[in-house]
C-alpha positions in Angstrom: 41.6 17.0 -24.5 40.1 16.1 -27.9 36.9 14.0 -28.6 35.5 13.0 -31.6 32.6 15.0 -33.1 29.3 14.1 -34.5 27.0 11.6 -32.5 28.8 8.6 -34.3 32.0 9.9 -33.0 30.7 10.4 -29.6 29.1 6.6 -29.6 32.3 5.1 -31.0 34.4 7.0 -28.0 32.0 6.2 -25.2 31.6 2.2 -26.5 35.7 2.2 -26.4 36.0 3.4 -22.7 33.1 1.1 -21.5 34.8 -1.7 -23.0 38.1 -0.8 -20.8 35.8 -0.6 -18.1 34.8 -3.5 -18.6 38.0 -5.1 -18.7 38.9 -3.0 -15.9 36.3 -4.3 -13.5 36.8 -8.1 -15.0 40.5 -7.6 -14.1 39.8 -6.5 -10.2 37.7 -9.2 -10.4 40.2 -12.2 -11.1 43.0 -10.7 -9.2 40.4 -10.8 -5.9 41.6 -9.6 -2.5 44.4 -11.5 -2.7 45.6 -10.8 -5.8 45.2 -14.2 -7.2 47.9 -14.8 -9.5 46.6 -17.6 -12.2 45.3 -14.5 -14.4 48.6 -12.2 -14.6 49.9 -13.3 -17.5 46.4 -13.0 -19.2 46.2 -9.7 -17.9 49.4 -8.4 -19.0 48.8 -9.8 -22.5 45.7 -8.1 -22.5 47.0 -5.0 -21.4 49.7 -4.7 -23.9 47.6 -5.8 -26.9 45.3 -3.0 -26.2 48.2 -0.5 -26.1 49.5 -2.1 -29.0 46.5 -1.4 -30.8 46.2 2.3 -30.0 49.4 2.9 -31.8 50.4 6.5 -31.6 48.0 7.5 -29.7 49.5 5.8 -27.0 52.7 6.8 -27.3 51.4 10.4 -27.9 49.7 10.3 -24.4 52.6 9.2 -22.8 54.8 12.1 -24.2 51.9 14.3 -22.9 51.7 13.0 -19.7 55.3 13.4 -19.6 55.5 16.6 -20.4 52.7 17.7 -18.0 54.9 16.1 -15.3 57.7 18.5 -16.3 55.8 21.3 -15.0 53.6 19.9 -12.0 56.8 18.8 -11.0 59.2 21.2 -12.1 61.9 20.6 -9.8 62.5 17.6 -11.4 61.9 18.5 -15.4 65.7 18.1 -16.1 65.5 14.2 -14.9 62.2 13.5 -16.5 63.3 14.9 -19.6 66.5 12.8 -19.5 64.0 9.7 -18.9 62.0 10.6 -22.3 65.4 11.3 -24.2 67.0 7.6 -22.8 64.0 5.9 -24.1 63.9 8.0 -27.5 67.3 6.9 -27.8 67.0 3.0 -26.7 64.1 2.4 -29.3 66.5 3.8 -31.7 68.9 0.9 -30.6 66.5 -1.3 -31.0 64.8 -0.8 -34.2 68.2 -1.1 -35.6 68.8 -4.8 -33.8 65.4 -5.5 -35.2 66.4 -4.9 -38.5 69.6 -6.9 -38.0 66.8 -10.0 -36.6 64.3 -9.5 -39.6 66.4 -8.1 -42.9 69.5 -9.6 -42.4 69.1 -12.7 -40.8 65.1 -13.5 -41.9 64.3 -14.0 -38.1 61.2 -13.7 -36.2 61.3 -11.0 -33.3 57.9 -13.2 -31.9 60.0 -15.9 -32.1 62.8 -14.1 -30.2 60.6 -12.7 -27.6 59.1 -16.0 -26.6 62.8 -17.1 -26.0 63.6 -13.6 -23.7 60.3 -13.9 -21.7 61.5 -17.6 -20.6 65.4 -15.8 -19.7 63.4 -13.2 -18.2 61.4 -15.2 -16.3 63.9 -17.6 -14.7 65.9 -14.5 -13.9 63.3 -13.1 -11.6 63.3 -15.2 -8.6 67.0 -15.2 -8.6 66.8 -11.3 -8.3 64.2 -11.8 -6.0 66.4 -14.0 -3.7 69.7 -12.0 -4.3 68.5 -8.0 -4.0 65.9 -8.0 -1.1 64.6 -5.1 -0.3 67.3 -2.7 1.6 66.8 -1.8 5.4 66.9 2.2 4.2 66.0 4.5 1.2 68.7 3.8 -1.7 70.7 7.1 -2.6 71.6 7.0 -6.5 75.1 5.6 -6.2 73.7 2.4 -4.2 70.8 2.4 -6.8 73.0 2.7 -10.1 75.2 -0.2 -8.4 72.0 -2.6 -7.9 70.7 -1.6 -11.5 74.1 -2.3 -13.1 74.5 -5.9 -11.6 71.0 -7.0 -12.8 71.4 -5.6 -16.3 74.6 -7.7 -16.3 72.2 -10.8 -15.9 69.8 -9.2 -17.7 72.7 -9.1 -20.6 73.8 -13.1 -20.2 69.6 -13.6 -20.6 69.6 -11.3 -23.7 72.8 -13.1 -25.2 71.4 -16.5 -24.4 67.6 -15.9 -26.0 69.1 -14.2 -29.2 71.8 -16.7 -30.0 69.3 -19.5 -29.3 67.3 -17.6 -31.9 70.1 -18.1 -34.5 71.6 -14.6 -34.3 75.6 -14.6 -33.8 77.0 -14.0 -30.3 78.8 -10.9 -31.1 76.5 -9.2 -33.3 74.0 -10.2 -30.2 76.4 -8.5 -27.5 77.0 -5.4 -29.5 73.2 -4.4 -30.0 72.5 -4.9 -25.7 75.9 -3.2 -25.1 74.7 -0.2 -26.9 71.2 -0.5 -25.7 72.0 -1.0 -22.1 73.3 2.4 -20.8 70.1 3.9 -21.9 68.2 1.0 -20.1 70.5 1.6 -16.7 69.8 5.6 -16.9 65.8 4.7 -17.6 65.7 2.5 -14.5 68.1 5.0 -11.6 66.9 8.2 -12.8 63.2 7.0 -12.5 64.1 5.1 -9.3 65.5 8.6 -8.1 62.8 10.6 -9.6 60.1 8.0 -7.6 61.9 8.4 -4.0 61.8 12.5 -4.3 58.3 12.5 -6.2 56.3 8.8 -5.2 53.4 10.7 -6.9 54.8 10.3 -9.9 54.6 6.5 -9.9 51.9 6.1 -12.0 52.4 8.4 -14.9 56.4 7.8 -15.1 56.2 4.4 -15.1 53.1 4.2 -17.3 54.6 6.3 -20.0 57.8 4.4 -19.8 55.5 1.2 -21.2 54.0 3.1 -23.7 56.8 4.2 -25.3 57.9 0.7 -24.8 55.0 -0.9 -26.8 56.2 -0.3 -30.2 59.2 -2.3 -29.4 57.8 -4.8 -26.9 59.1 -7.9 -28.4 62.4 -7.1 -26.7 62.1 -4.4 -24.3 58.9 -5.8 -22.7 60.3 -8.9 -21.0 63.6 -6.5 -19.6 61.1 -3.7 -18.3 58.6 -6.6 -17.1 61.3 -8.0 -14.7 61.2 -4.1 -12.9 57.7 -4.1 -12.3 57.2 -1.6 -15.9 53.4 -2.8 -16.6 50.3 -5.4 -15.2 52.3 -8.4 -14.1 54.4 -7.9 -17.2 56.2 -11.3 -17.9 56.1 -12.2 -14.3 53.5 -13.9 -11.9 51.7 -11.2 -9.6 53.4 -11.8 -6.6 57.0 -11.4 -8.4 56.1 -8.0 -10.5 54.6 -6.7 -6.9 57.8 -7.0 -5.3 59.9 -5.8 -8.4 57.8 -2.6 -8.0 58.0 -2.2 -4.5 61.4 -3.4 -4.3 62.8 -0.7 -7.2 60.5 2.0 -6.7 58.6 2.3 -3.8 55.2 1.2 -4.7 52.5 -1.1 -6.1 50.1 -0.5 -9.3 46.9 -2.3 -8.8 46.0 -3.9 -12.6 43.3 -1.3 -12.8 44.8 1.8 -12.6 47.3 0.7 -15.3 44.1 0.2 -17.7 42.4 3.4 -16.3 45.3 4.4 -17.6 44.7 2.9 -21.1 41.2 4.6 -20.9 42.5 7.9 -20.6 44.8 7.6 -23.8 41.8 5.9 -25.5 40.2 9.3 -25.2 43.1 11.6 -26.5 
C-alpha cells in the first residue's frame, strides 16, 4: 500500500479518510434502523461523485482488488478474470456510443443519463413484481435465462431514453446490441461467482462500480437496477431487493464508502 510522504502528505491523506468517515457515519445515520429511504438517492450521488473524483485511482483499486481476489480465491480466477475482461470490453462499447452522442450528433450524455435513470427507474418495480425471488439457489442456465429477459427491457428502456435524446433508433439499437452480451456475462458470471464465493460480495461488486464510474452516464442507471452501488438509481428498499434477489446479499451504505476510503489511500 502506498502513502504519501512528508507530514503534508500525511495530513492531506489522513484529512481525506476522516472526511469519508464522516460521510460514512452521516450516511448510517440517515439510513437509521430502518433504512430510511428519503436519503438514497443523495447517498448514491454522493457516493459516485466521490468515486468520480478519484479518477484512476479508483479504477486502479478496483483492478487490485480484483486481482487479489484471483488468488484468495483461486478456484475461481478464470471467472473473475472473465468479469474484468467483459467490463474492459463494455467500456470500450461505450466510449464509442459516446462519441457517436457527443461528436457526431452534439448531444449531452448528462442529458441522456437523466432520461435512462427515469427508464431505469420505472423498470424496477416491474422487475420487482415479475422475478421474485426463487424458492431455490439459481444454477447458471436459470440465472442467464432471468438476466437475458431483463436486459431485453433493460434494451426497450435504453432505446426509448436515447431516441428521446435525439439519437436515431437504429444507430441507438446497434450500440446496446453490442454492449449487451458483455453486460449479460458481467451480471451471470458474478451471480455464479457470488453463490460459490458469497464472500466475495463486496469486492466483486464494488469493483464492478468502479470500473463503471468513468462511464456512469450510461452504465450507472443499468448496473443501479442490479443492486451495483448505494441505492444506485433506485429507492433503498428496491436496490435491497435487487441485491438480494440477484446475488445473495445486502451492502449496508457504509461499507460501500469504507470502500471508497480504502482506494482514497492507494
Amino acid at each position: 500500500m502506498h502513502f504519501p510522504t512528508g507530514i503534508l502528505g500525511w495530513l492531506i491523506a489522513l484529512f481525506s479518510v476522516l472526511l469519508l468517515v464522516i460521510d460514512v457515519d452521516a450516511h448510517n445515520l440517515a439510513l437509521g434502523p430502518s433504512k430510511n429511504t428519503g436519503h438514497s438517492e443523495d447517498i448514491a450521488s454522493n457516493f459516485w461523485e466521490r468515486a468520480a473524483s478519484m479518477g484512476v485511482a479508483v479504477q486502479k483499486y478496483a483492478e487490485q482488488a480484483l486481482d487479489d481476489a484471483t488468488v484468495t480465491y483461486a478456484s475461481a480466477a478464470s471467472r473473475i478474470e472473465d468479469v474484468e475482461l467483459s467490463m474492459t470490453h463494455l467500456i470500450e462499447r461505450t466510449e464509442a456510443m459516446k462519441a457517436s452522442i457527443v461528436e457526431q450528433h452534439g448531444k449531452s450524455v448528462d442529458d441522456l443519463y437523466d432520461l435512462l435513470a427515469a427508464e431505469m427507474g420505472k423498470l424496477a418495480q416491474e422487475i420487482k413484481e415479475a422475478f421474485p425471488p426463487p424458492d431455490h439457489a439459481e444454477n447458471h442456465a436459470e440465472r442467464q435465462l432471468v438476466m437475458a429477459k431483463i436486459l431485453t427491457k433493460v434494451n426497450d428502456g435504453v432505446i426509448r431514453a436515447v431516441v428521446a435524446a435525439g439519437i436515431p433508433e437504429d444507430e441507438a439499437k446497434v450500440h446496446f446490441e453490442a454492449m449487451e452480451p458483455h453486460i449479460l456475462n458481467i451480471l451471470v458470471t458474478t451471480g455464479d461467482l457470488l453463490e460459490q464465493h458469497p464472500t466475495l460480495a463486496l469486492a466483486l461488486l464494488f469493483s464492478v462500480v468502479d470500473m463503471v464510474v468513468p462511464q456512469s452516464w450510461i452504465l450507472r442507471p443499468i448496473f443501479g437496477l442490479f443492486g451495483f452501488g448505494p441505492a444506485g438509481t433506485l429507492k433503498g428498499s428496491i436496490a435491497a431487493w435487487a441485491q438480494s434477489r440477484f446475488f445473495g446479499a445486502y451492502i449496508p451504505a457504509g461499507s460501500w464508502f469504507s470502500k471508497l476510503q480504502s482506494a482514497s489511500m492507494g
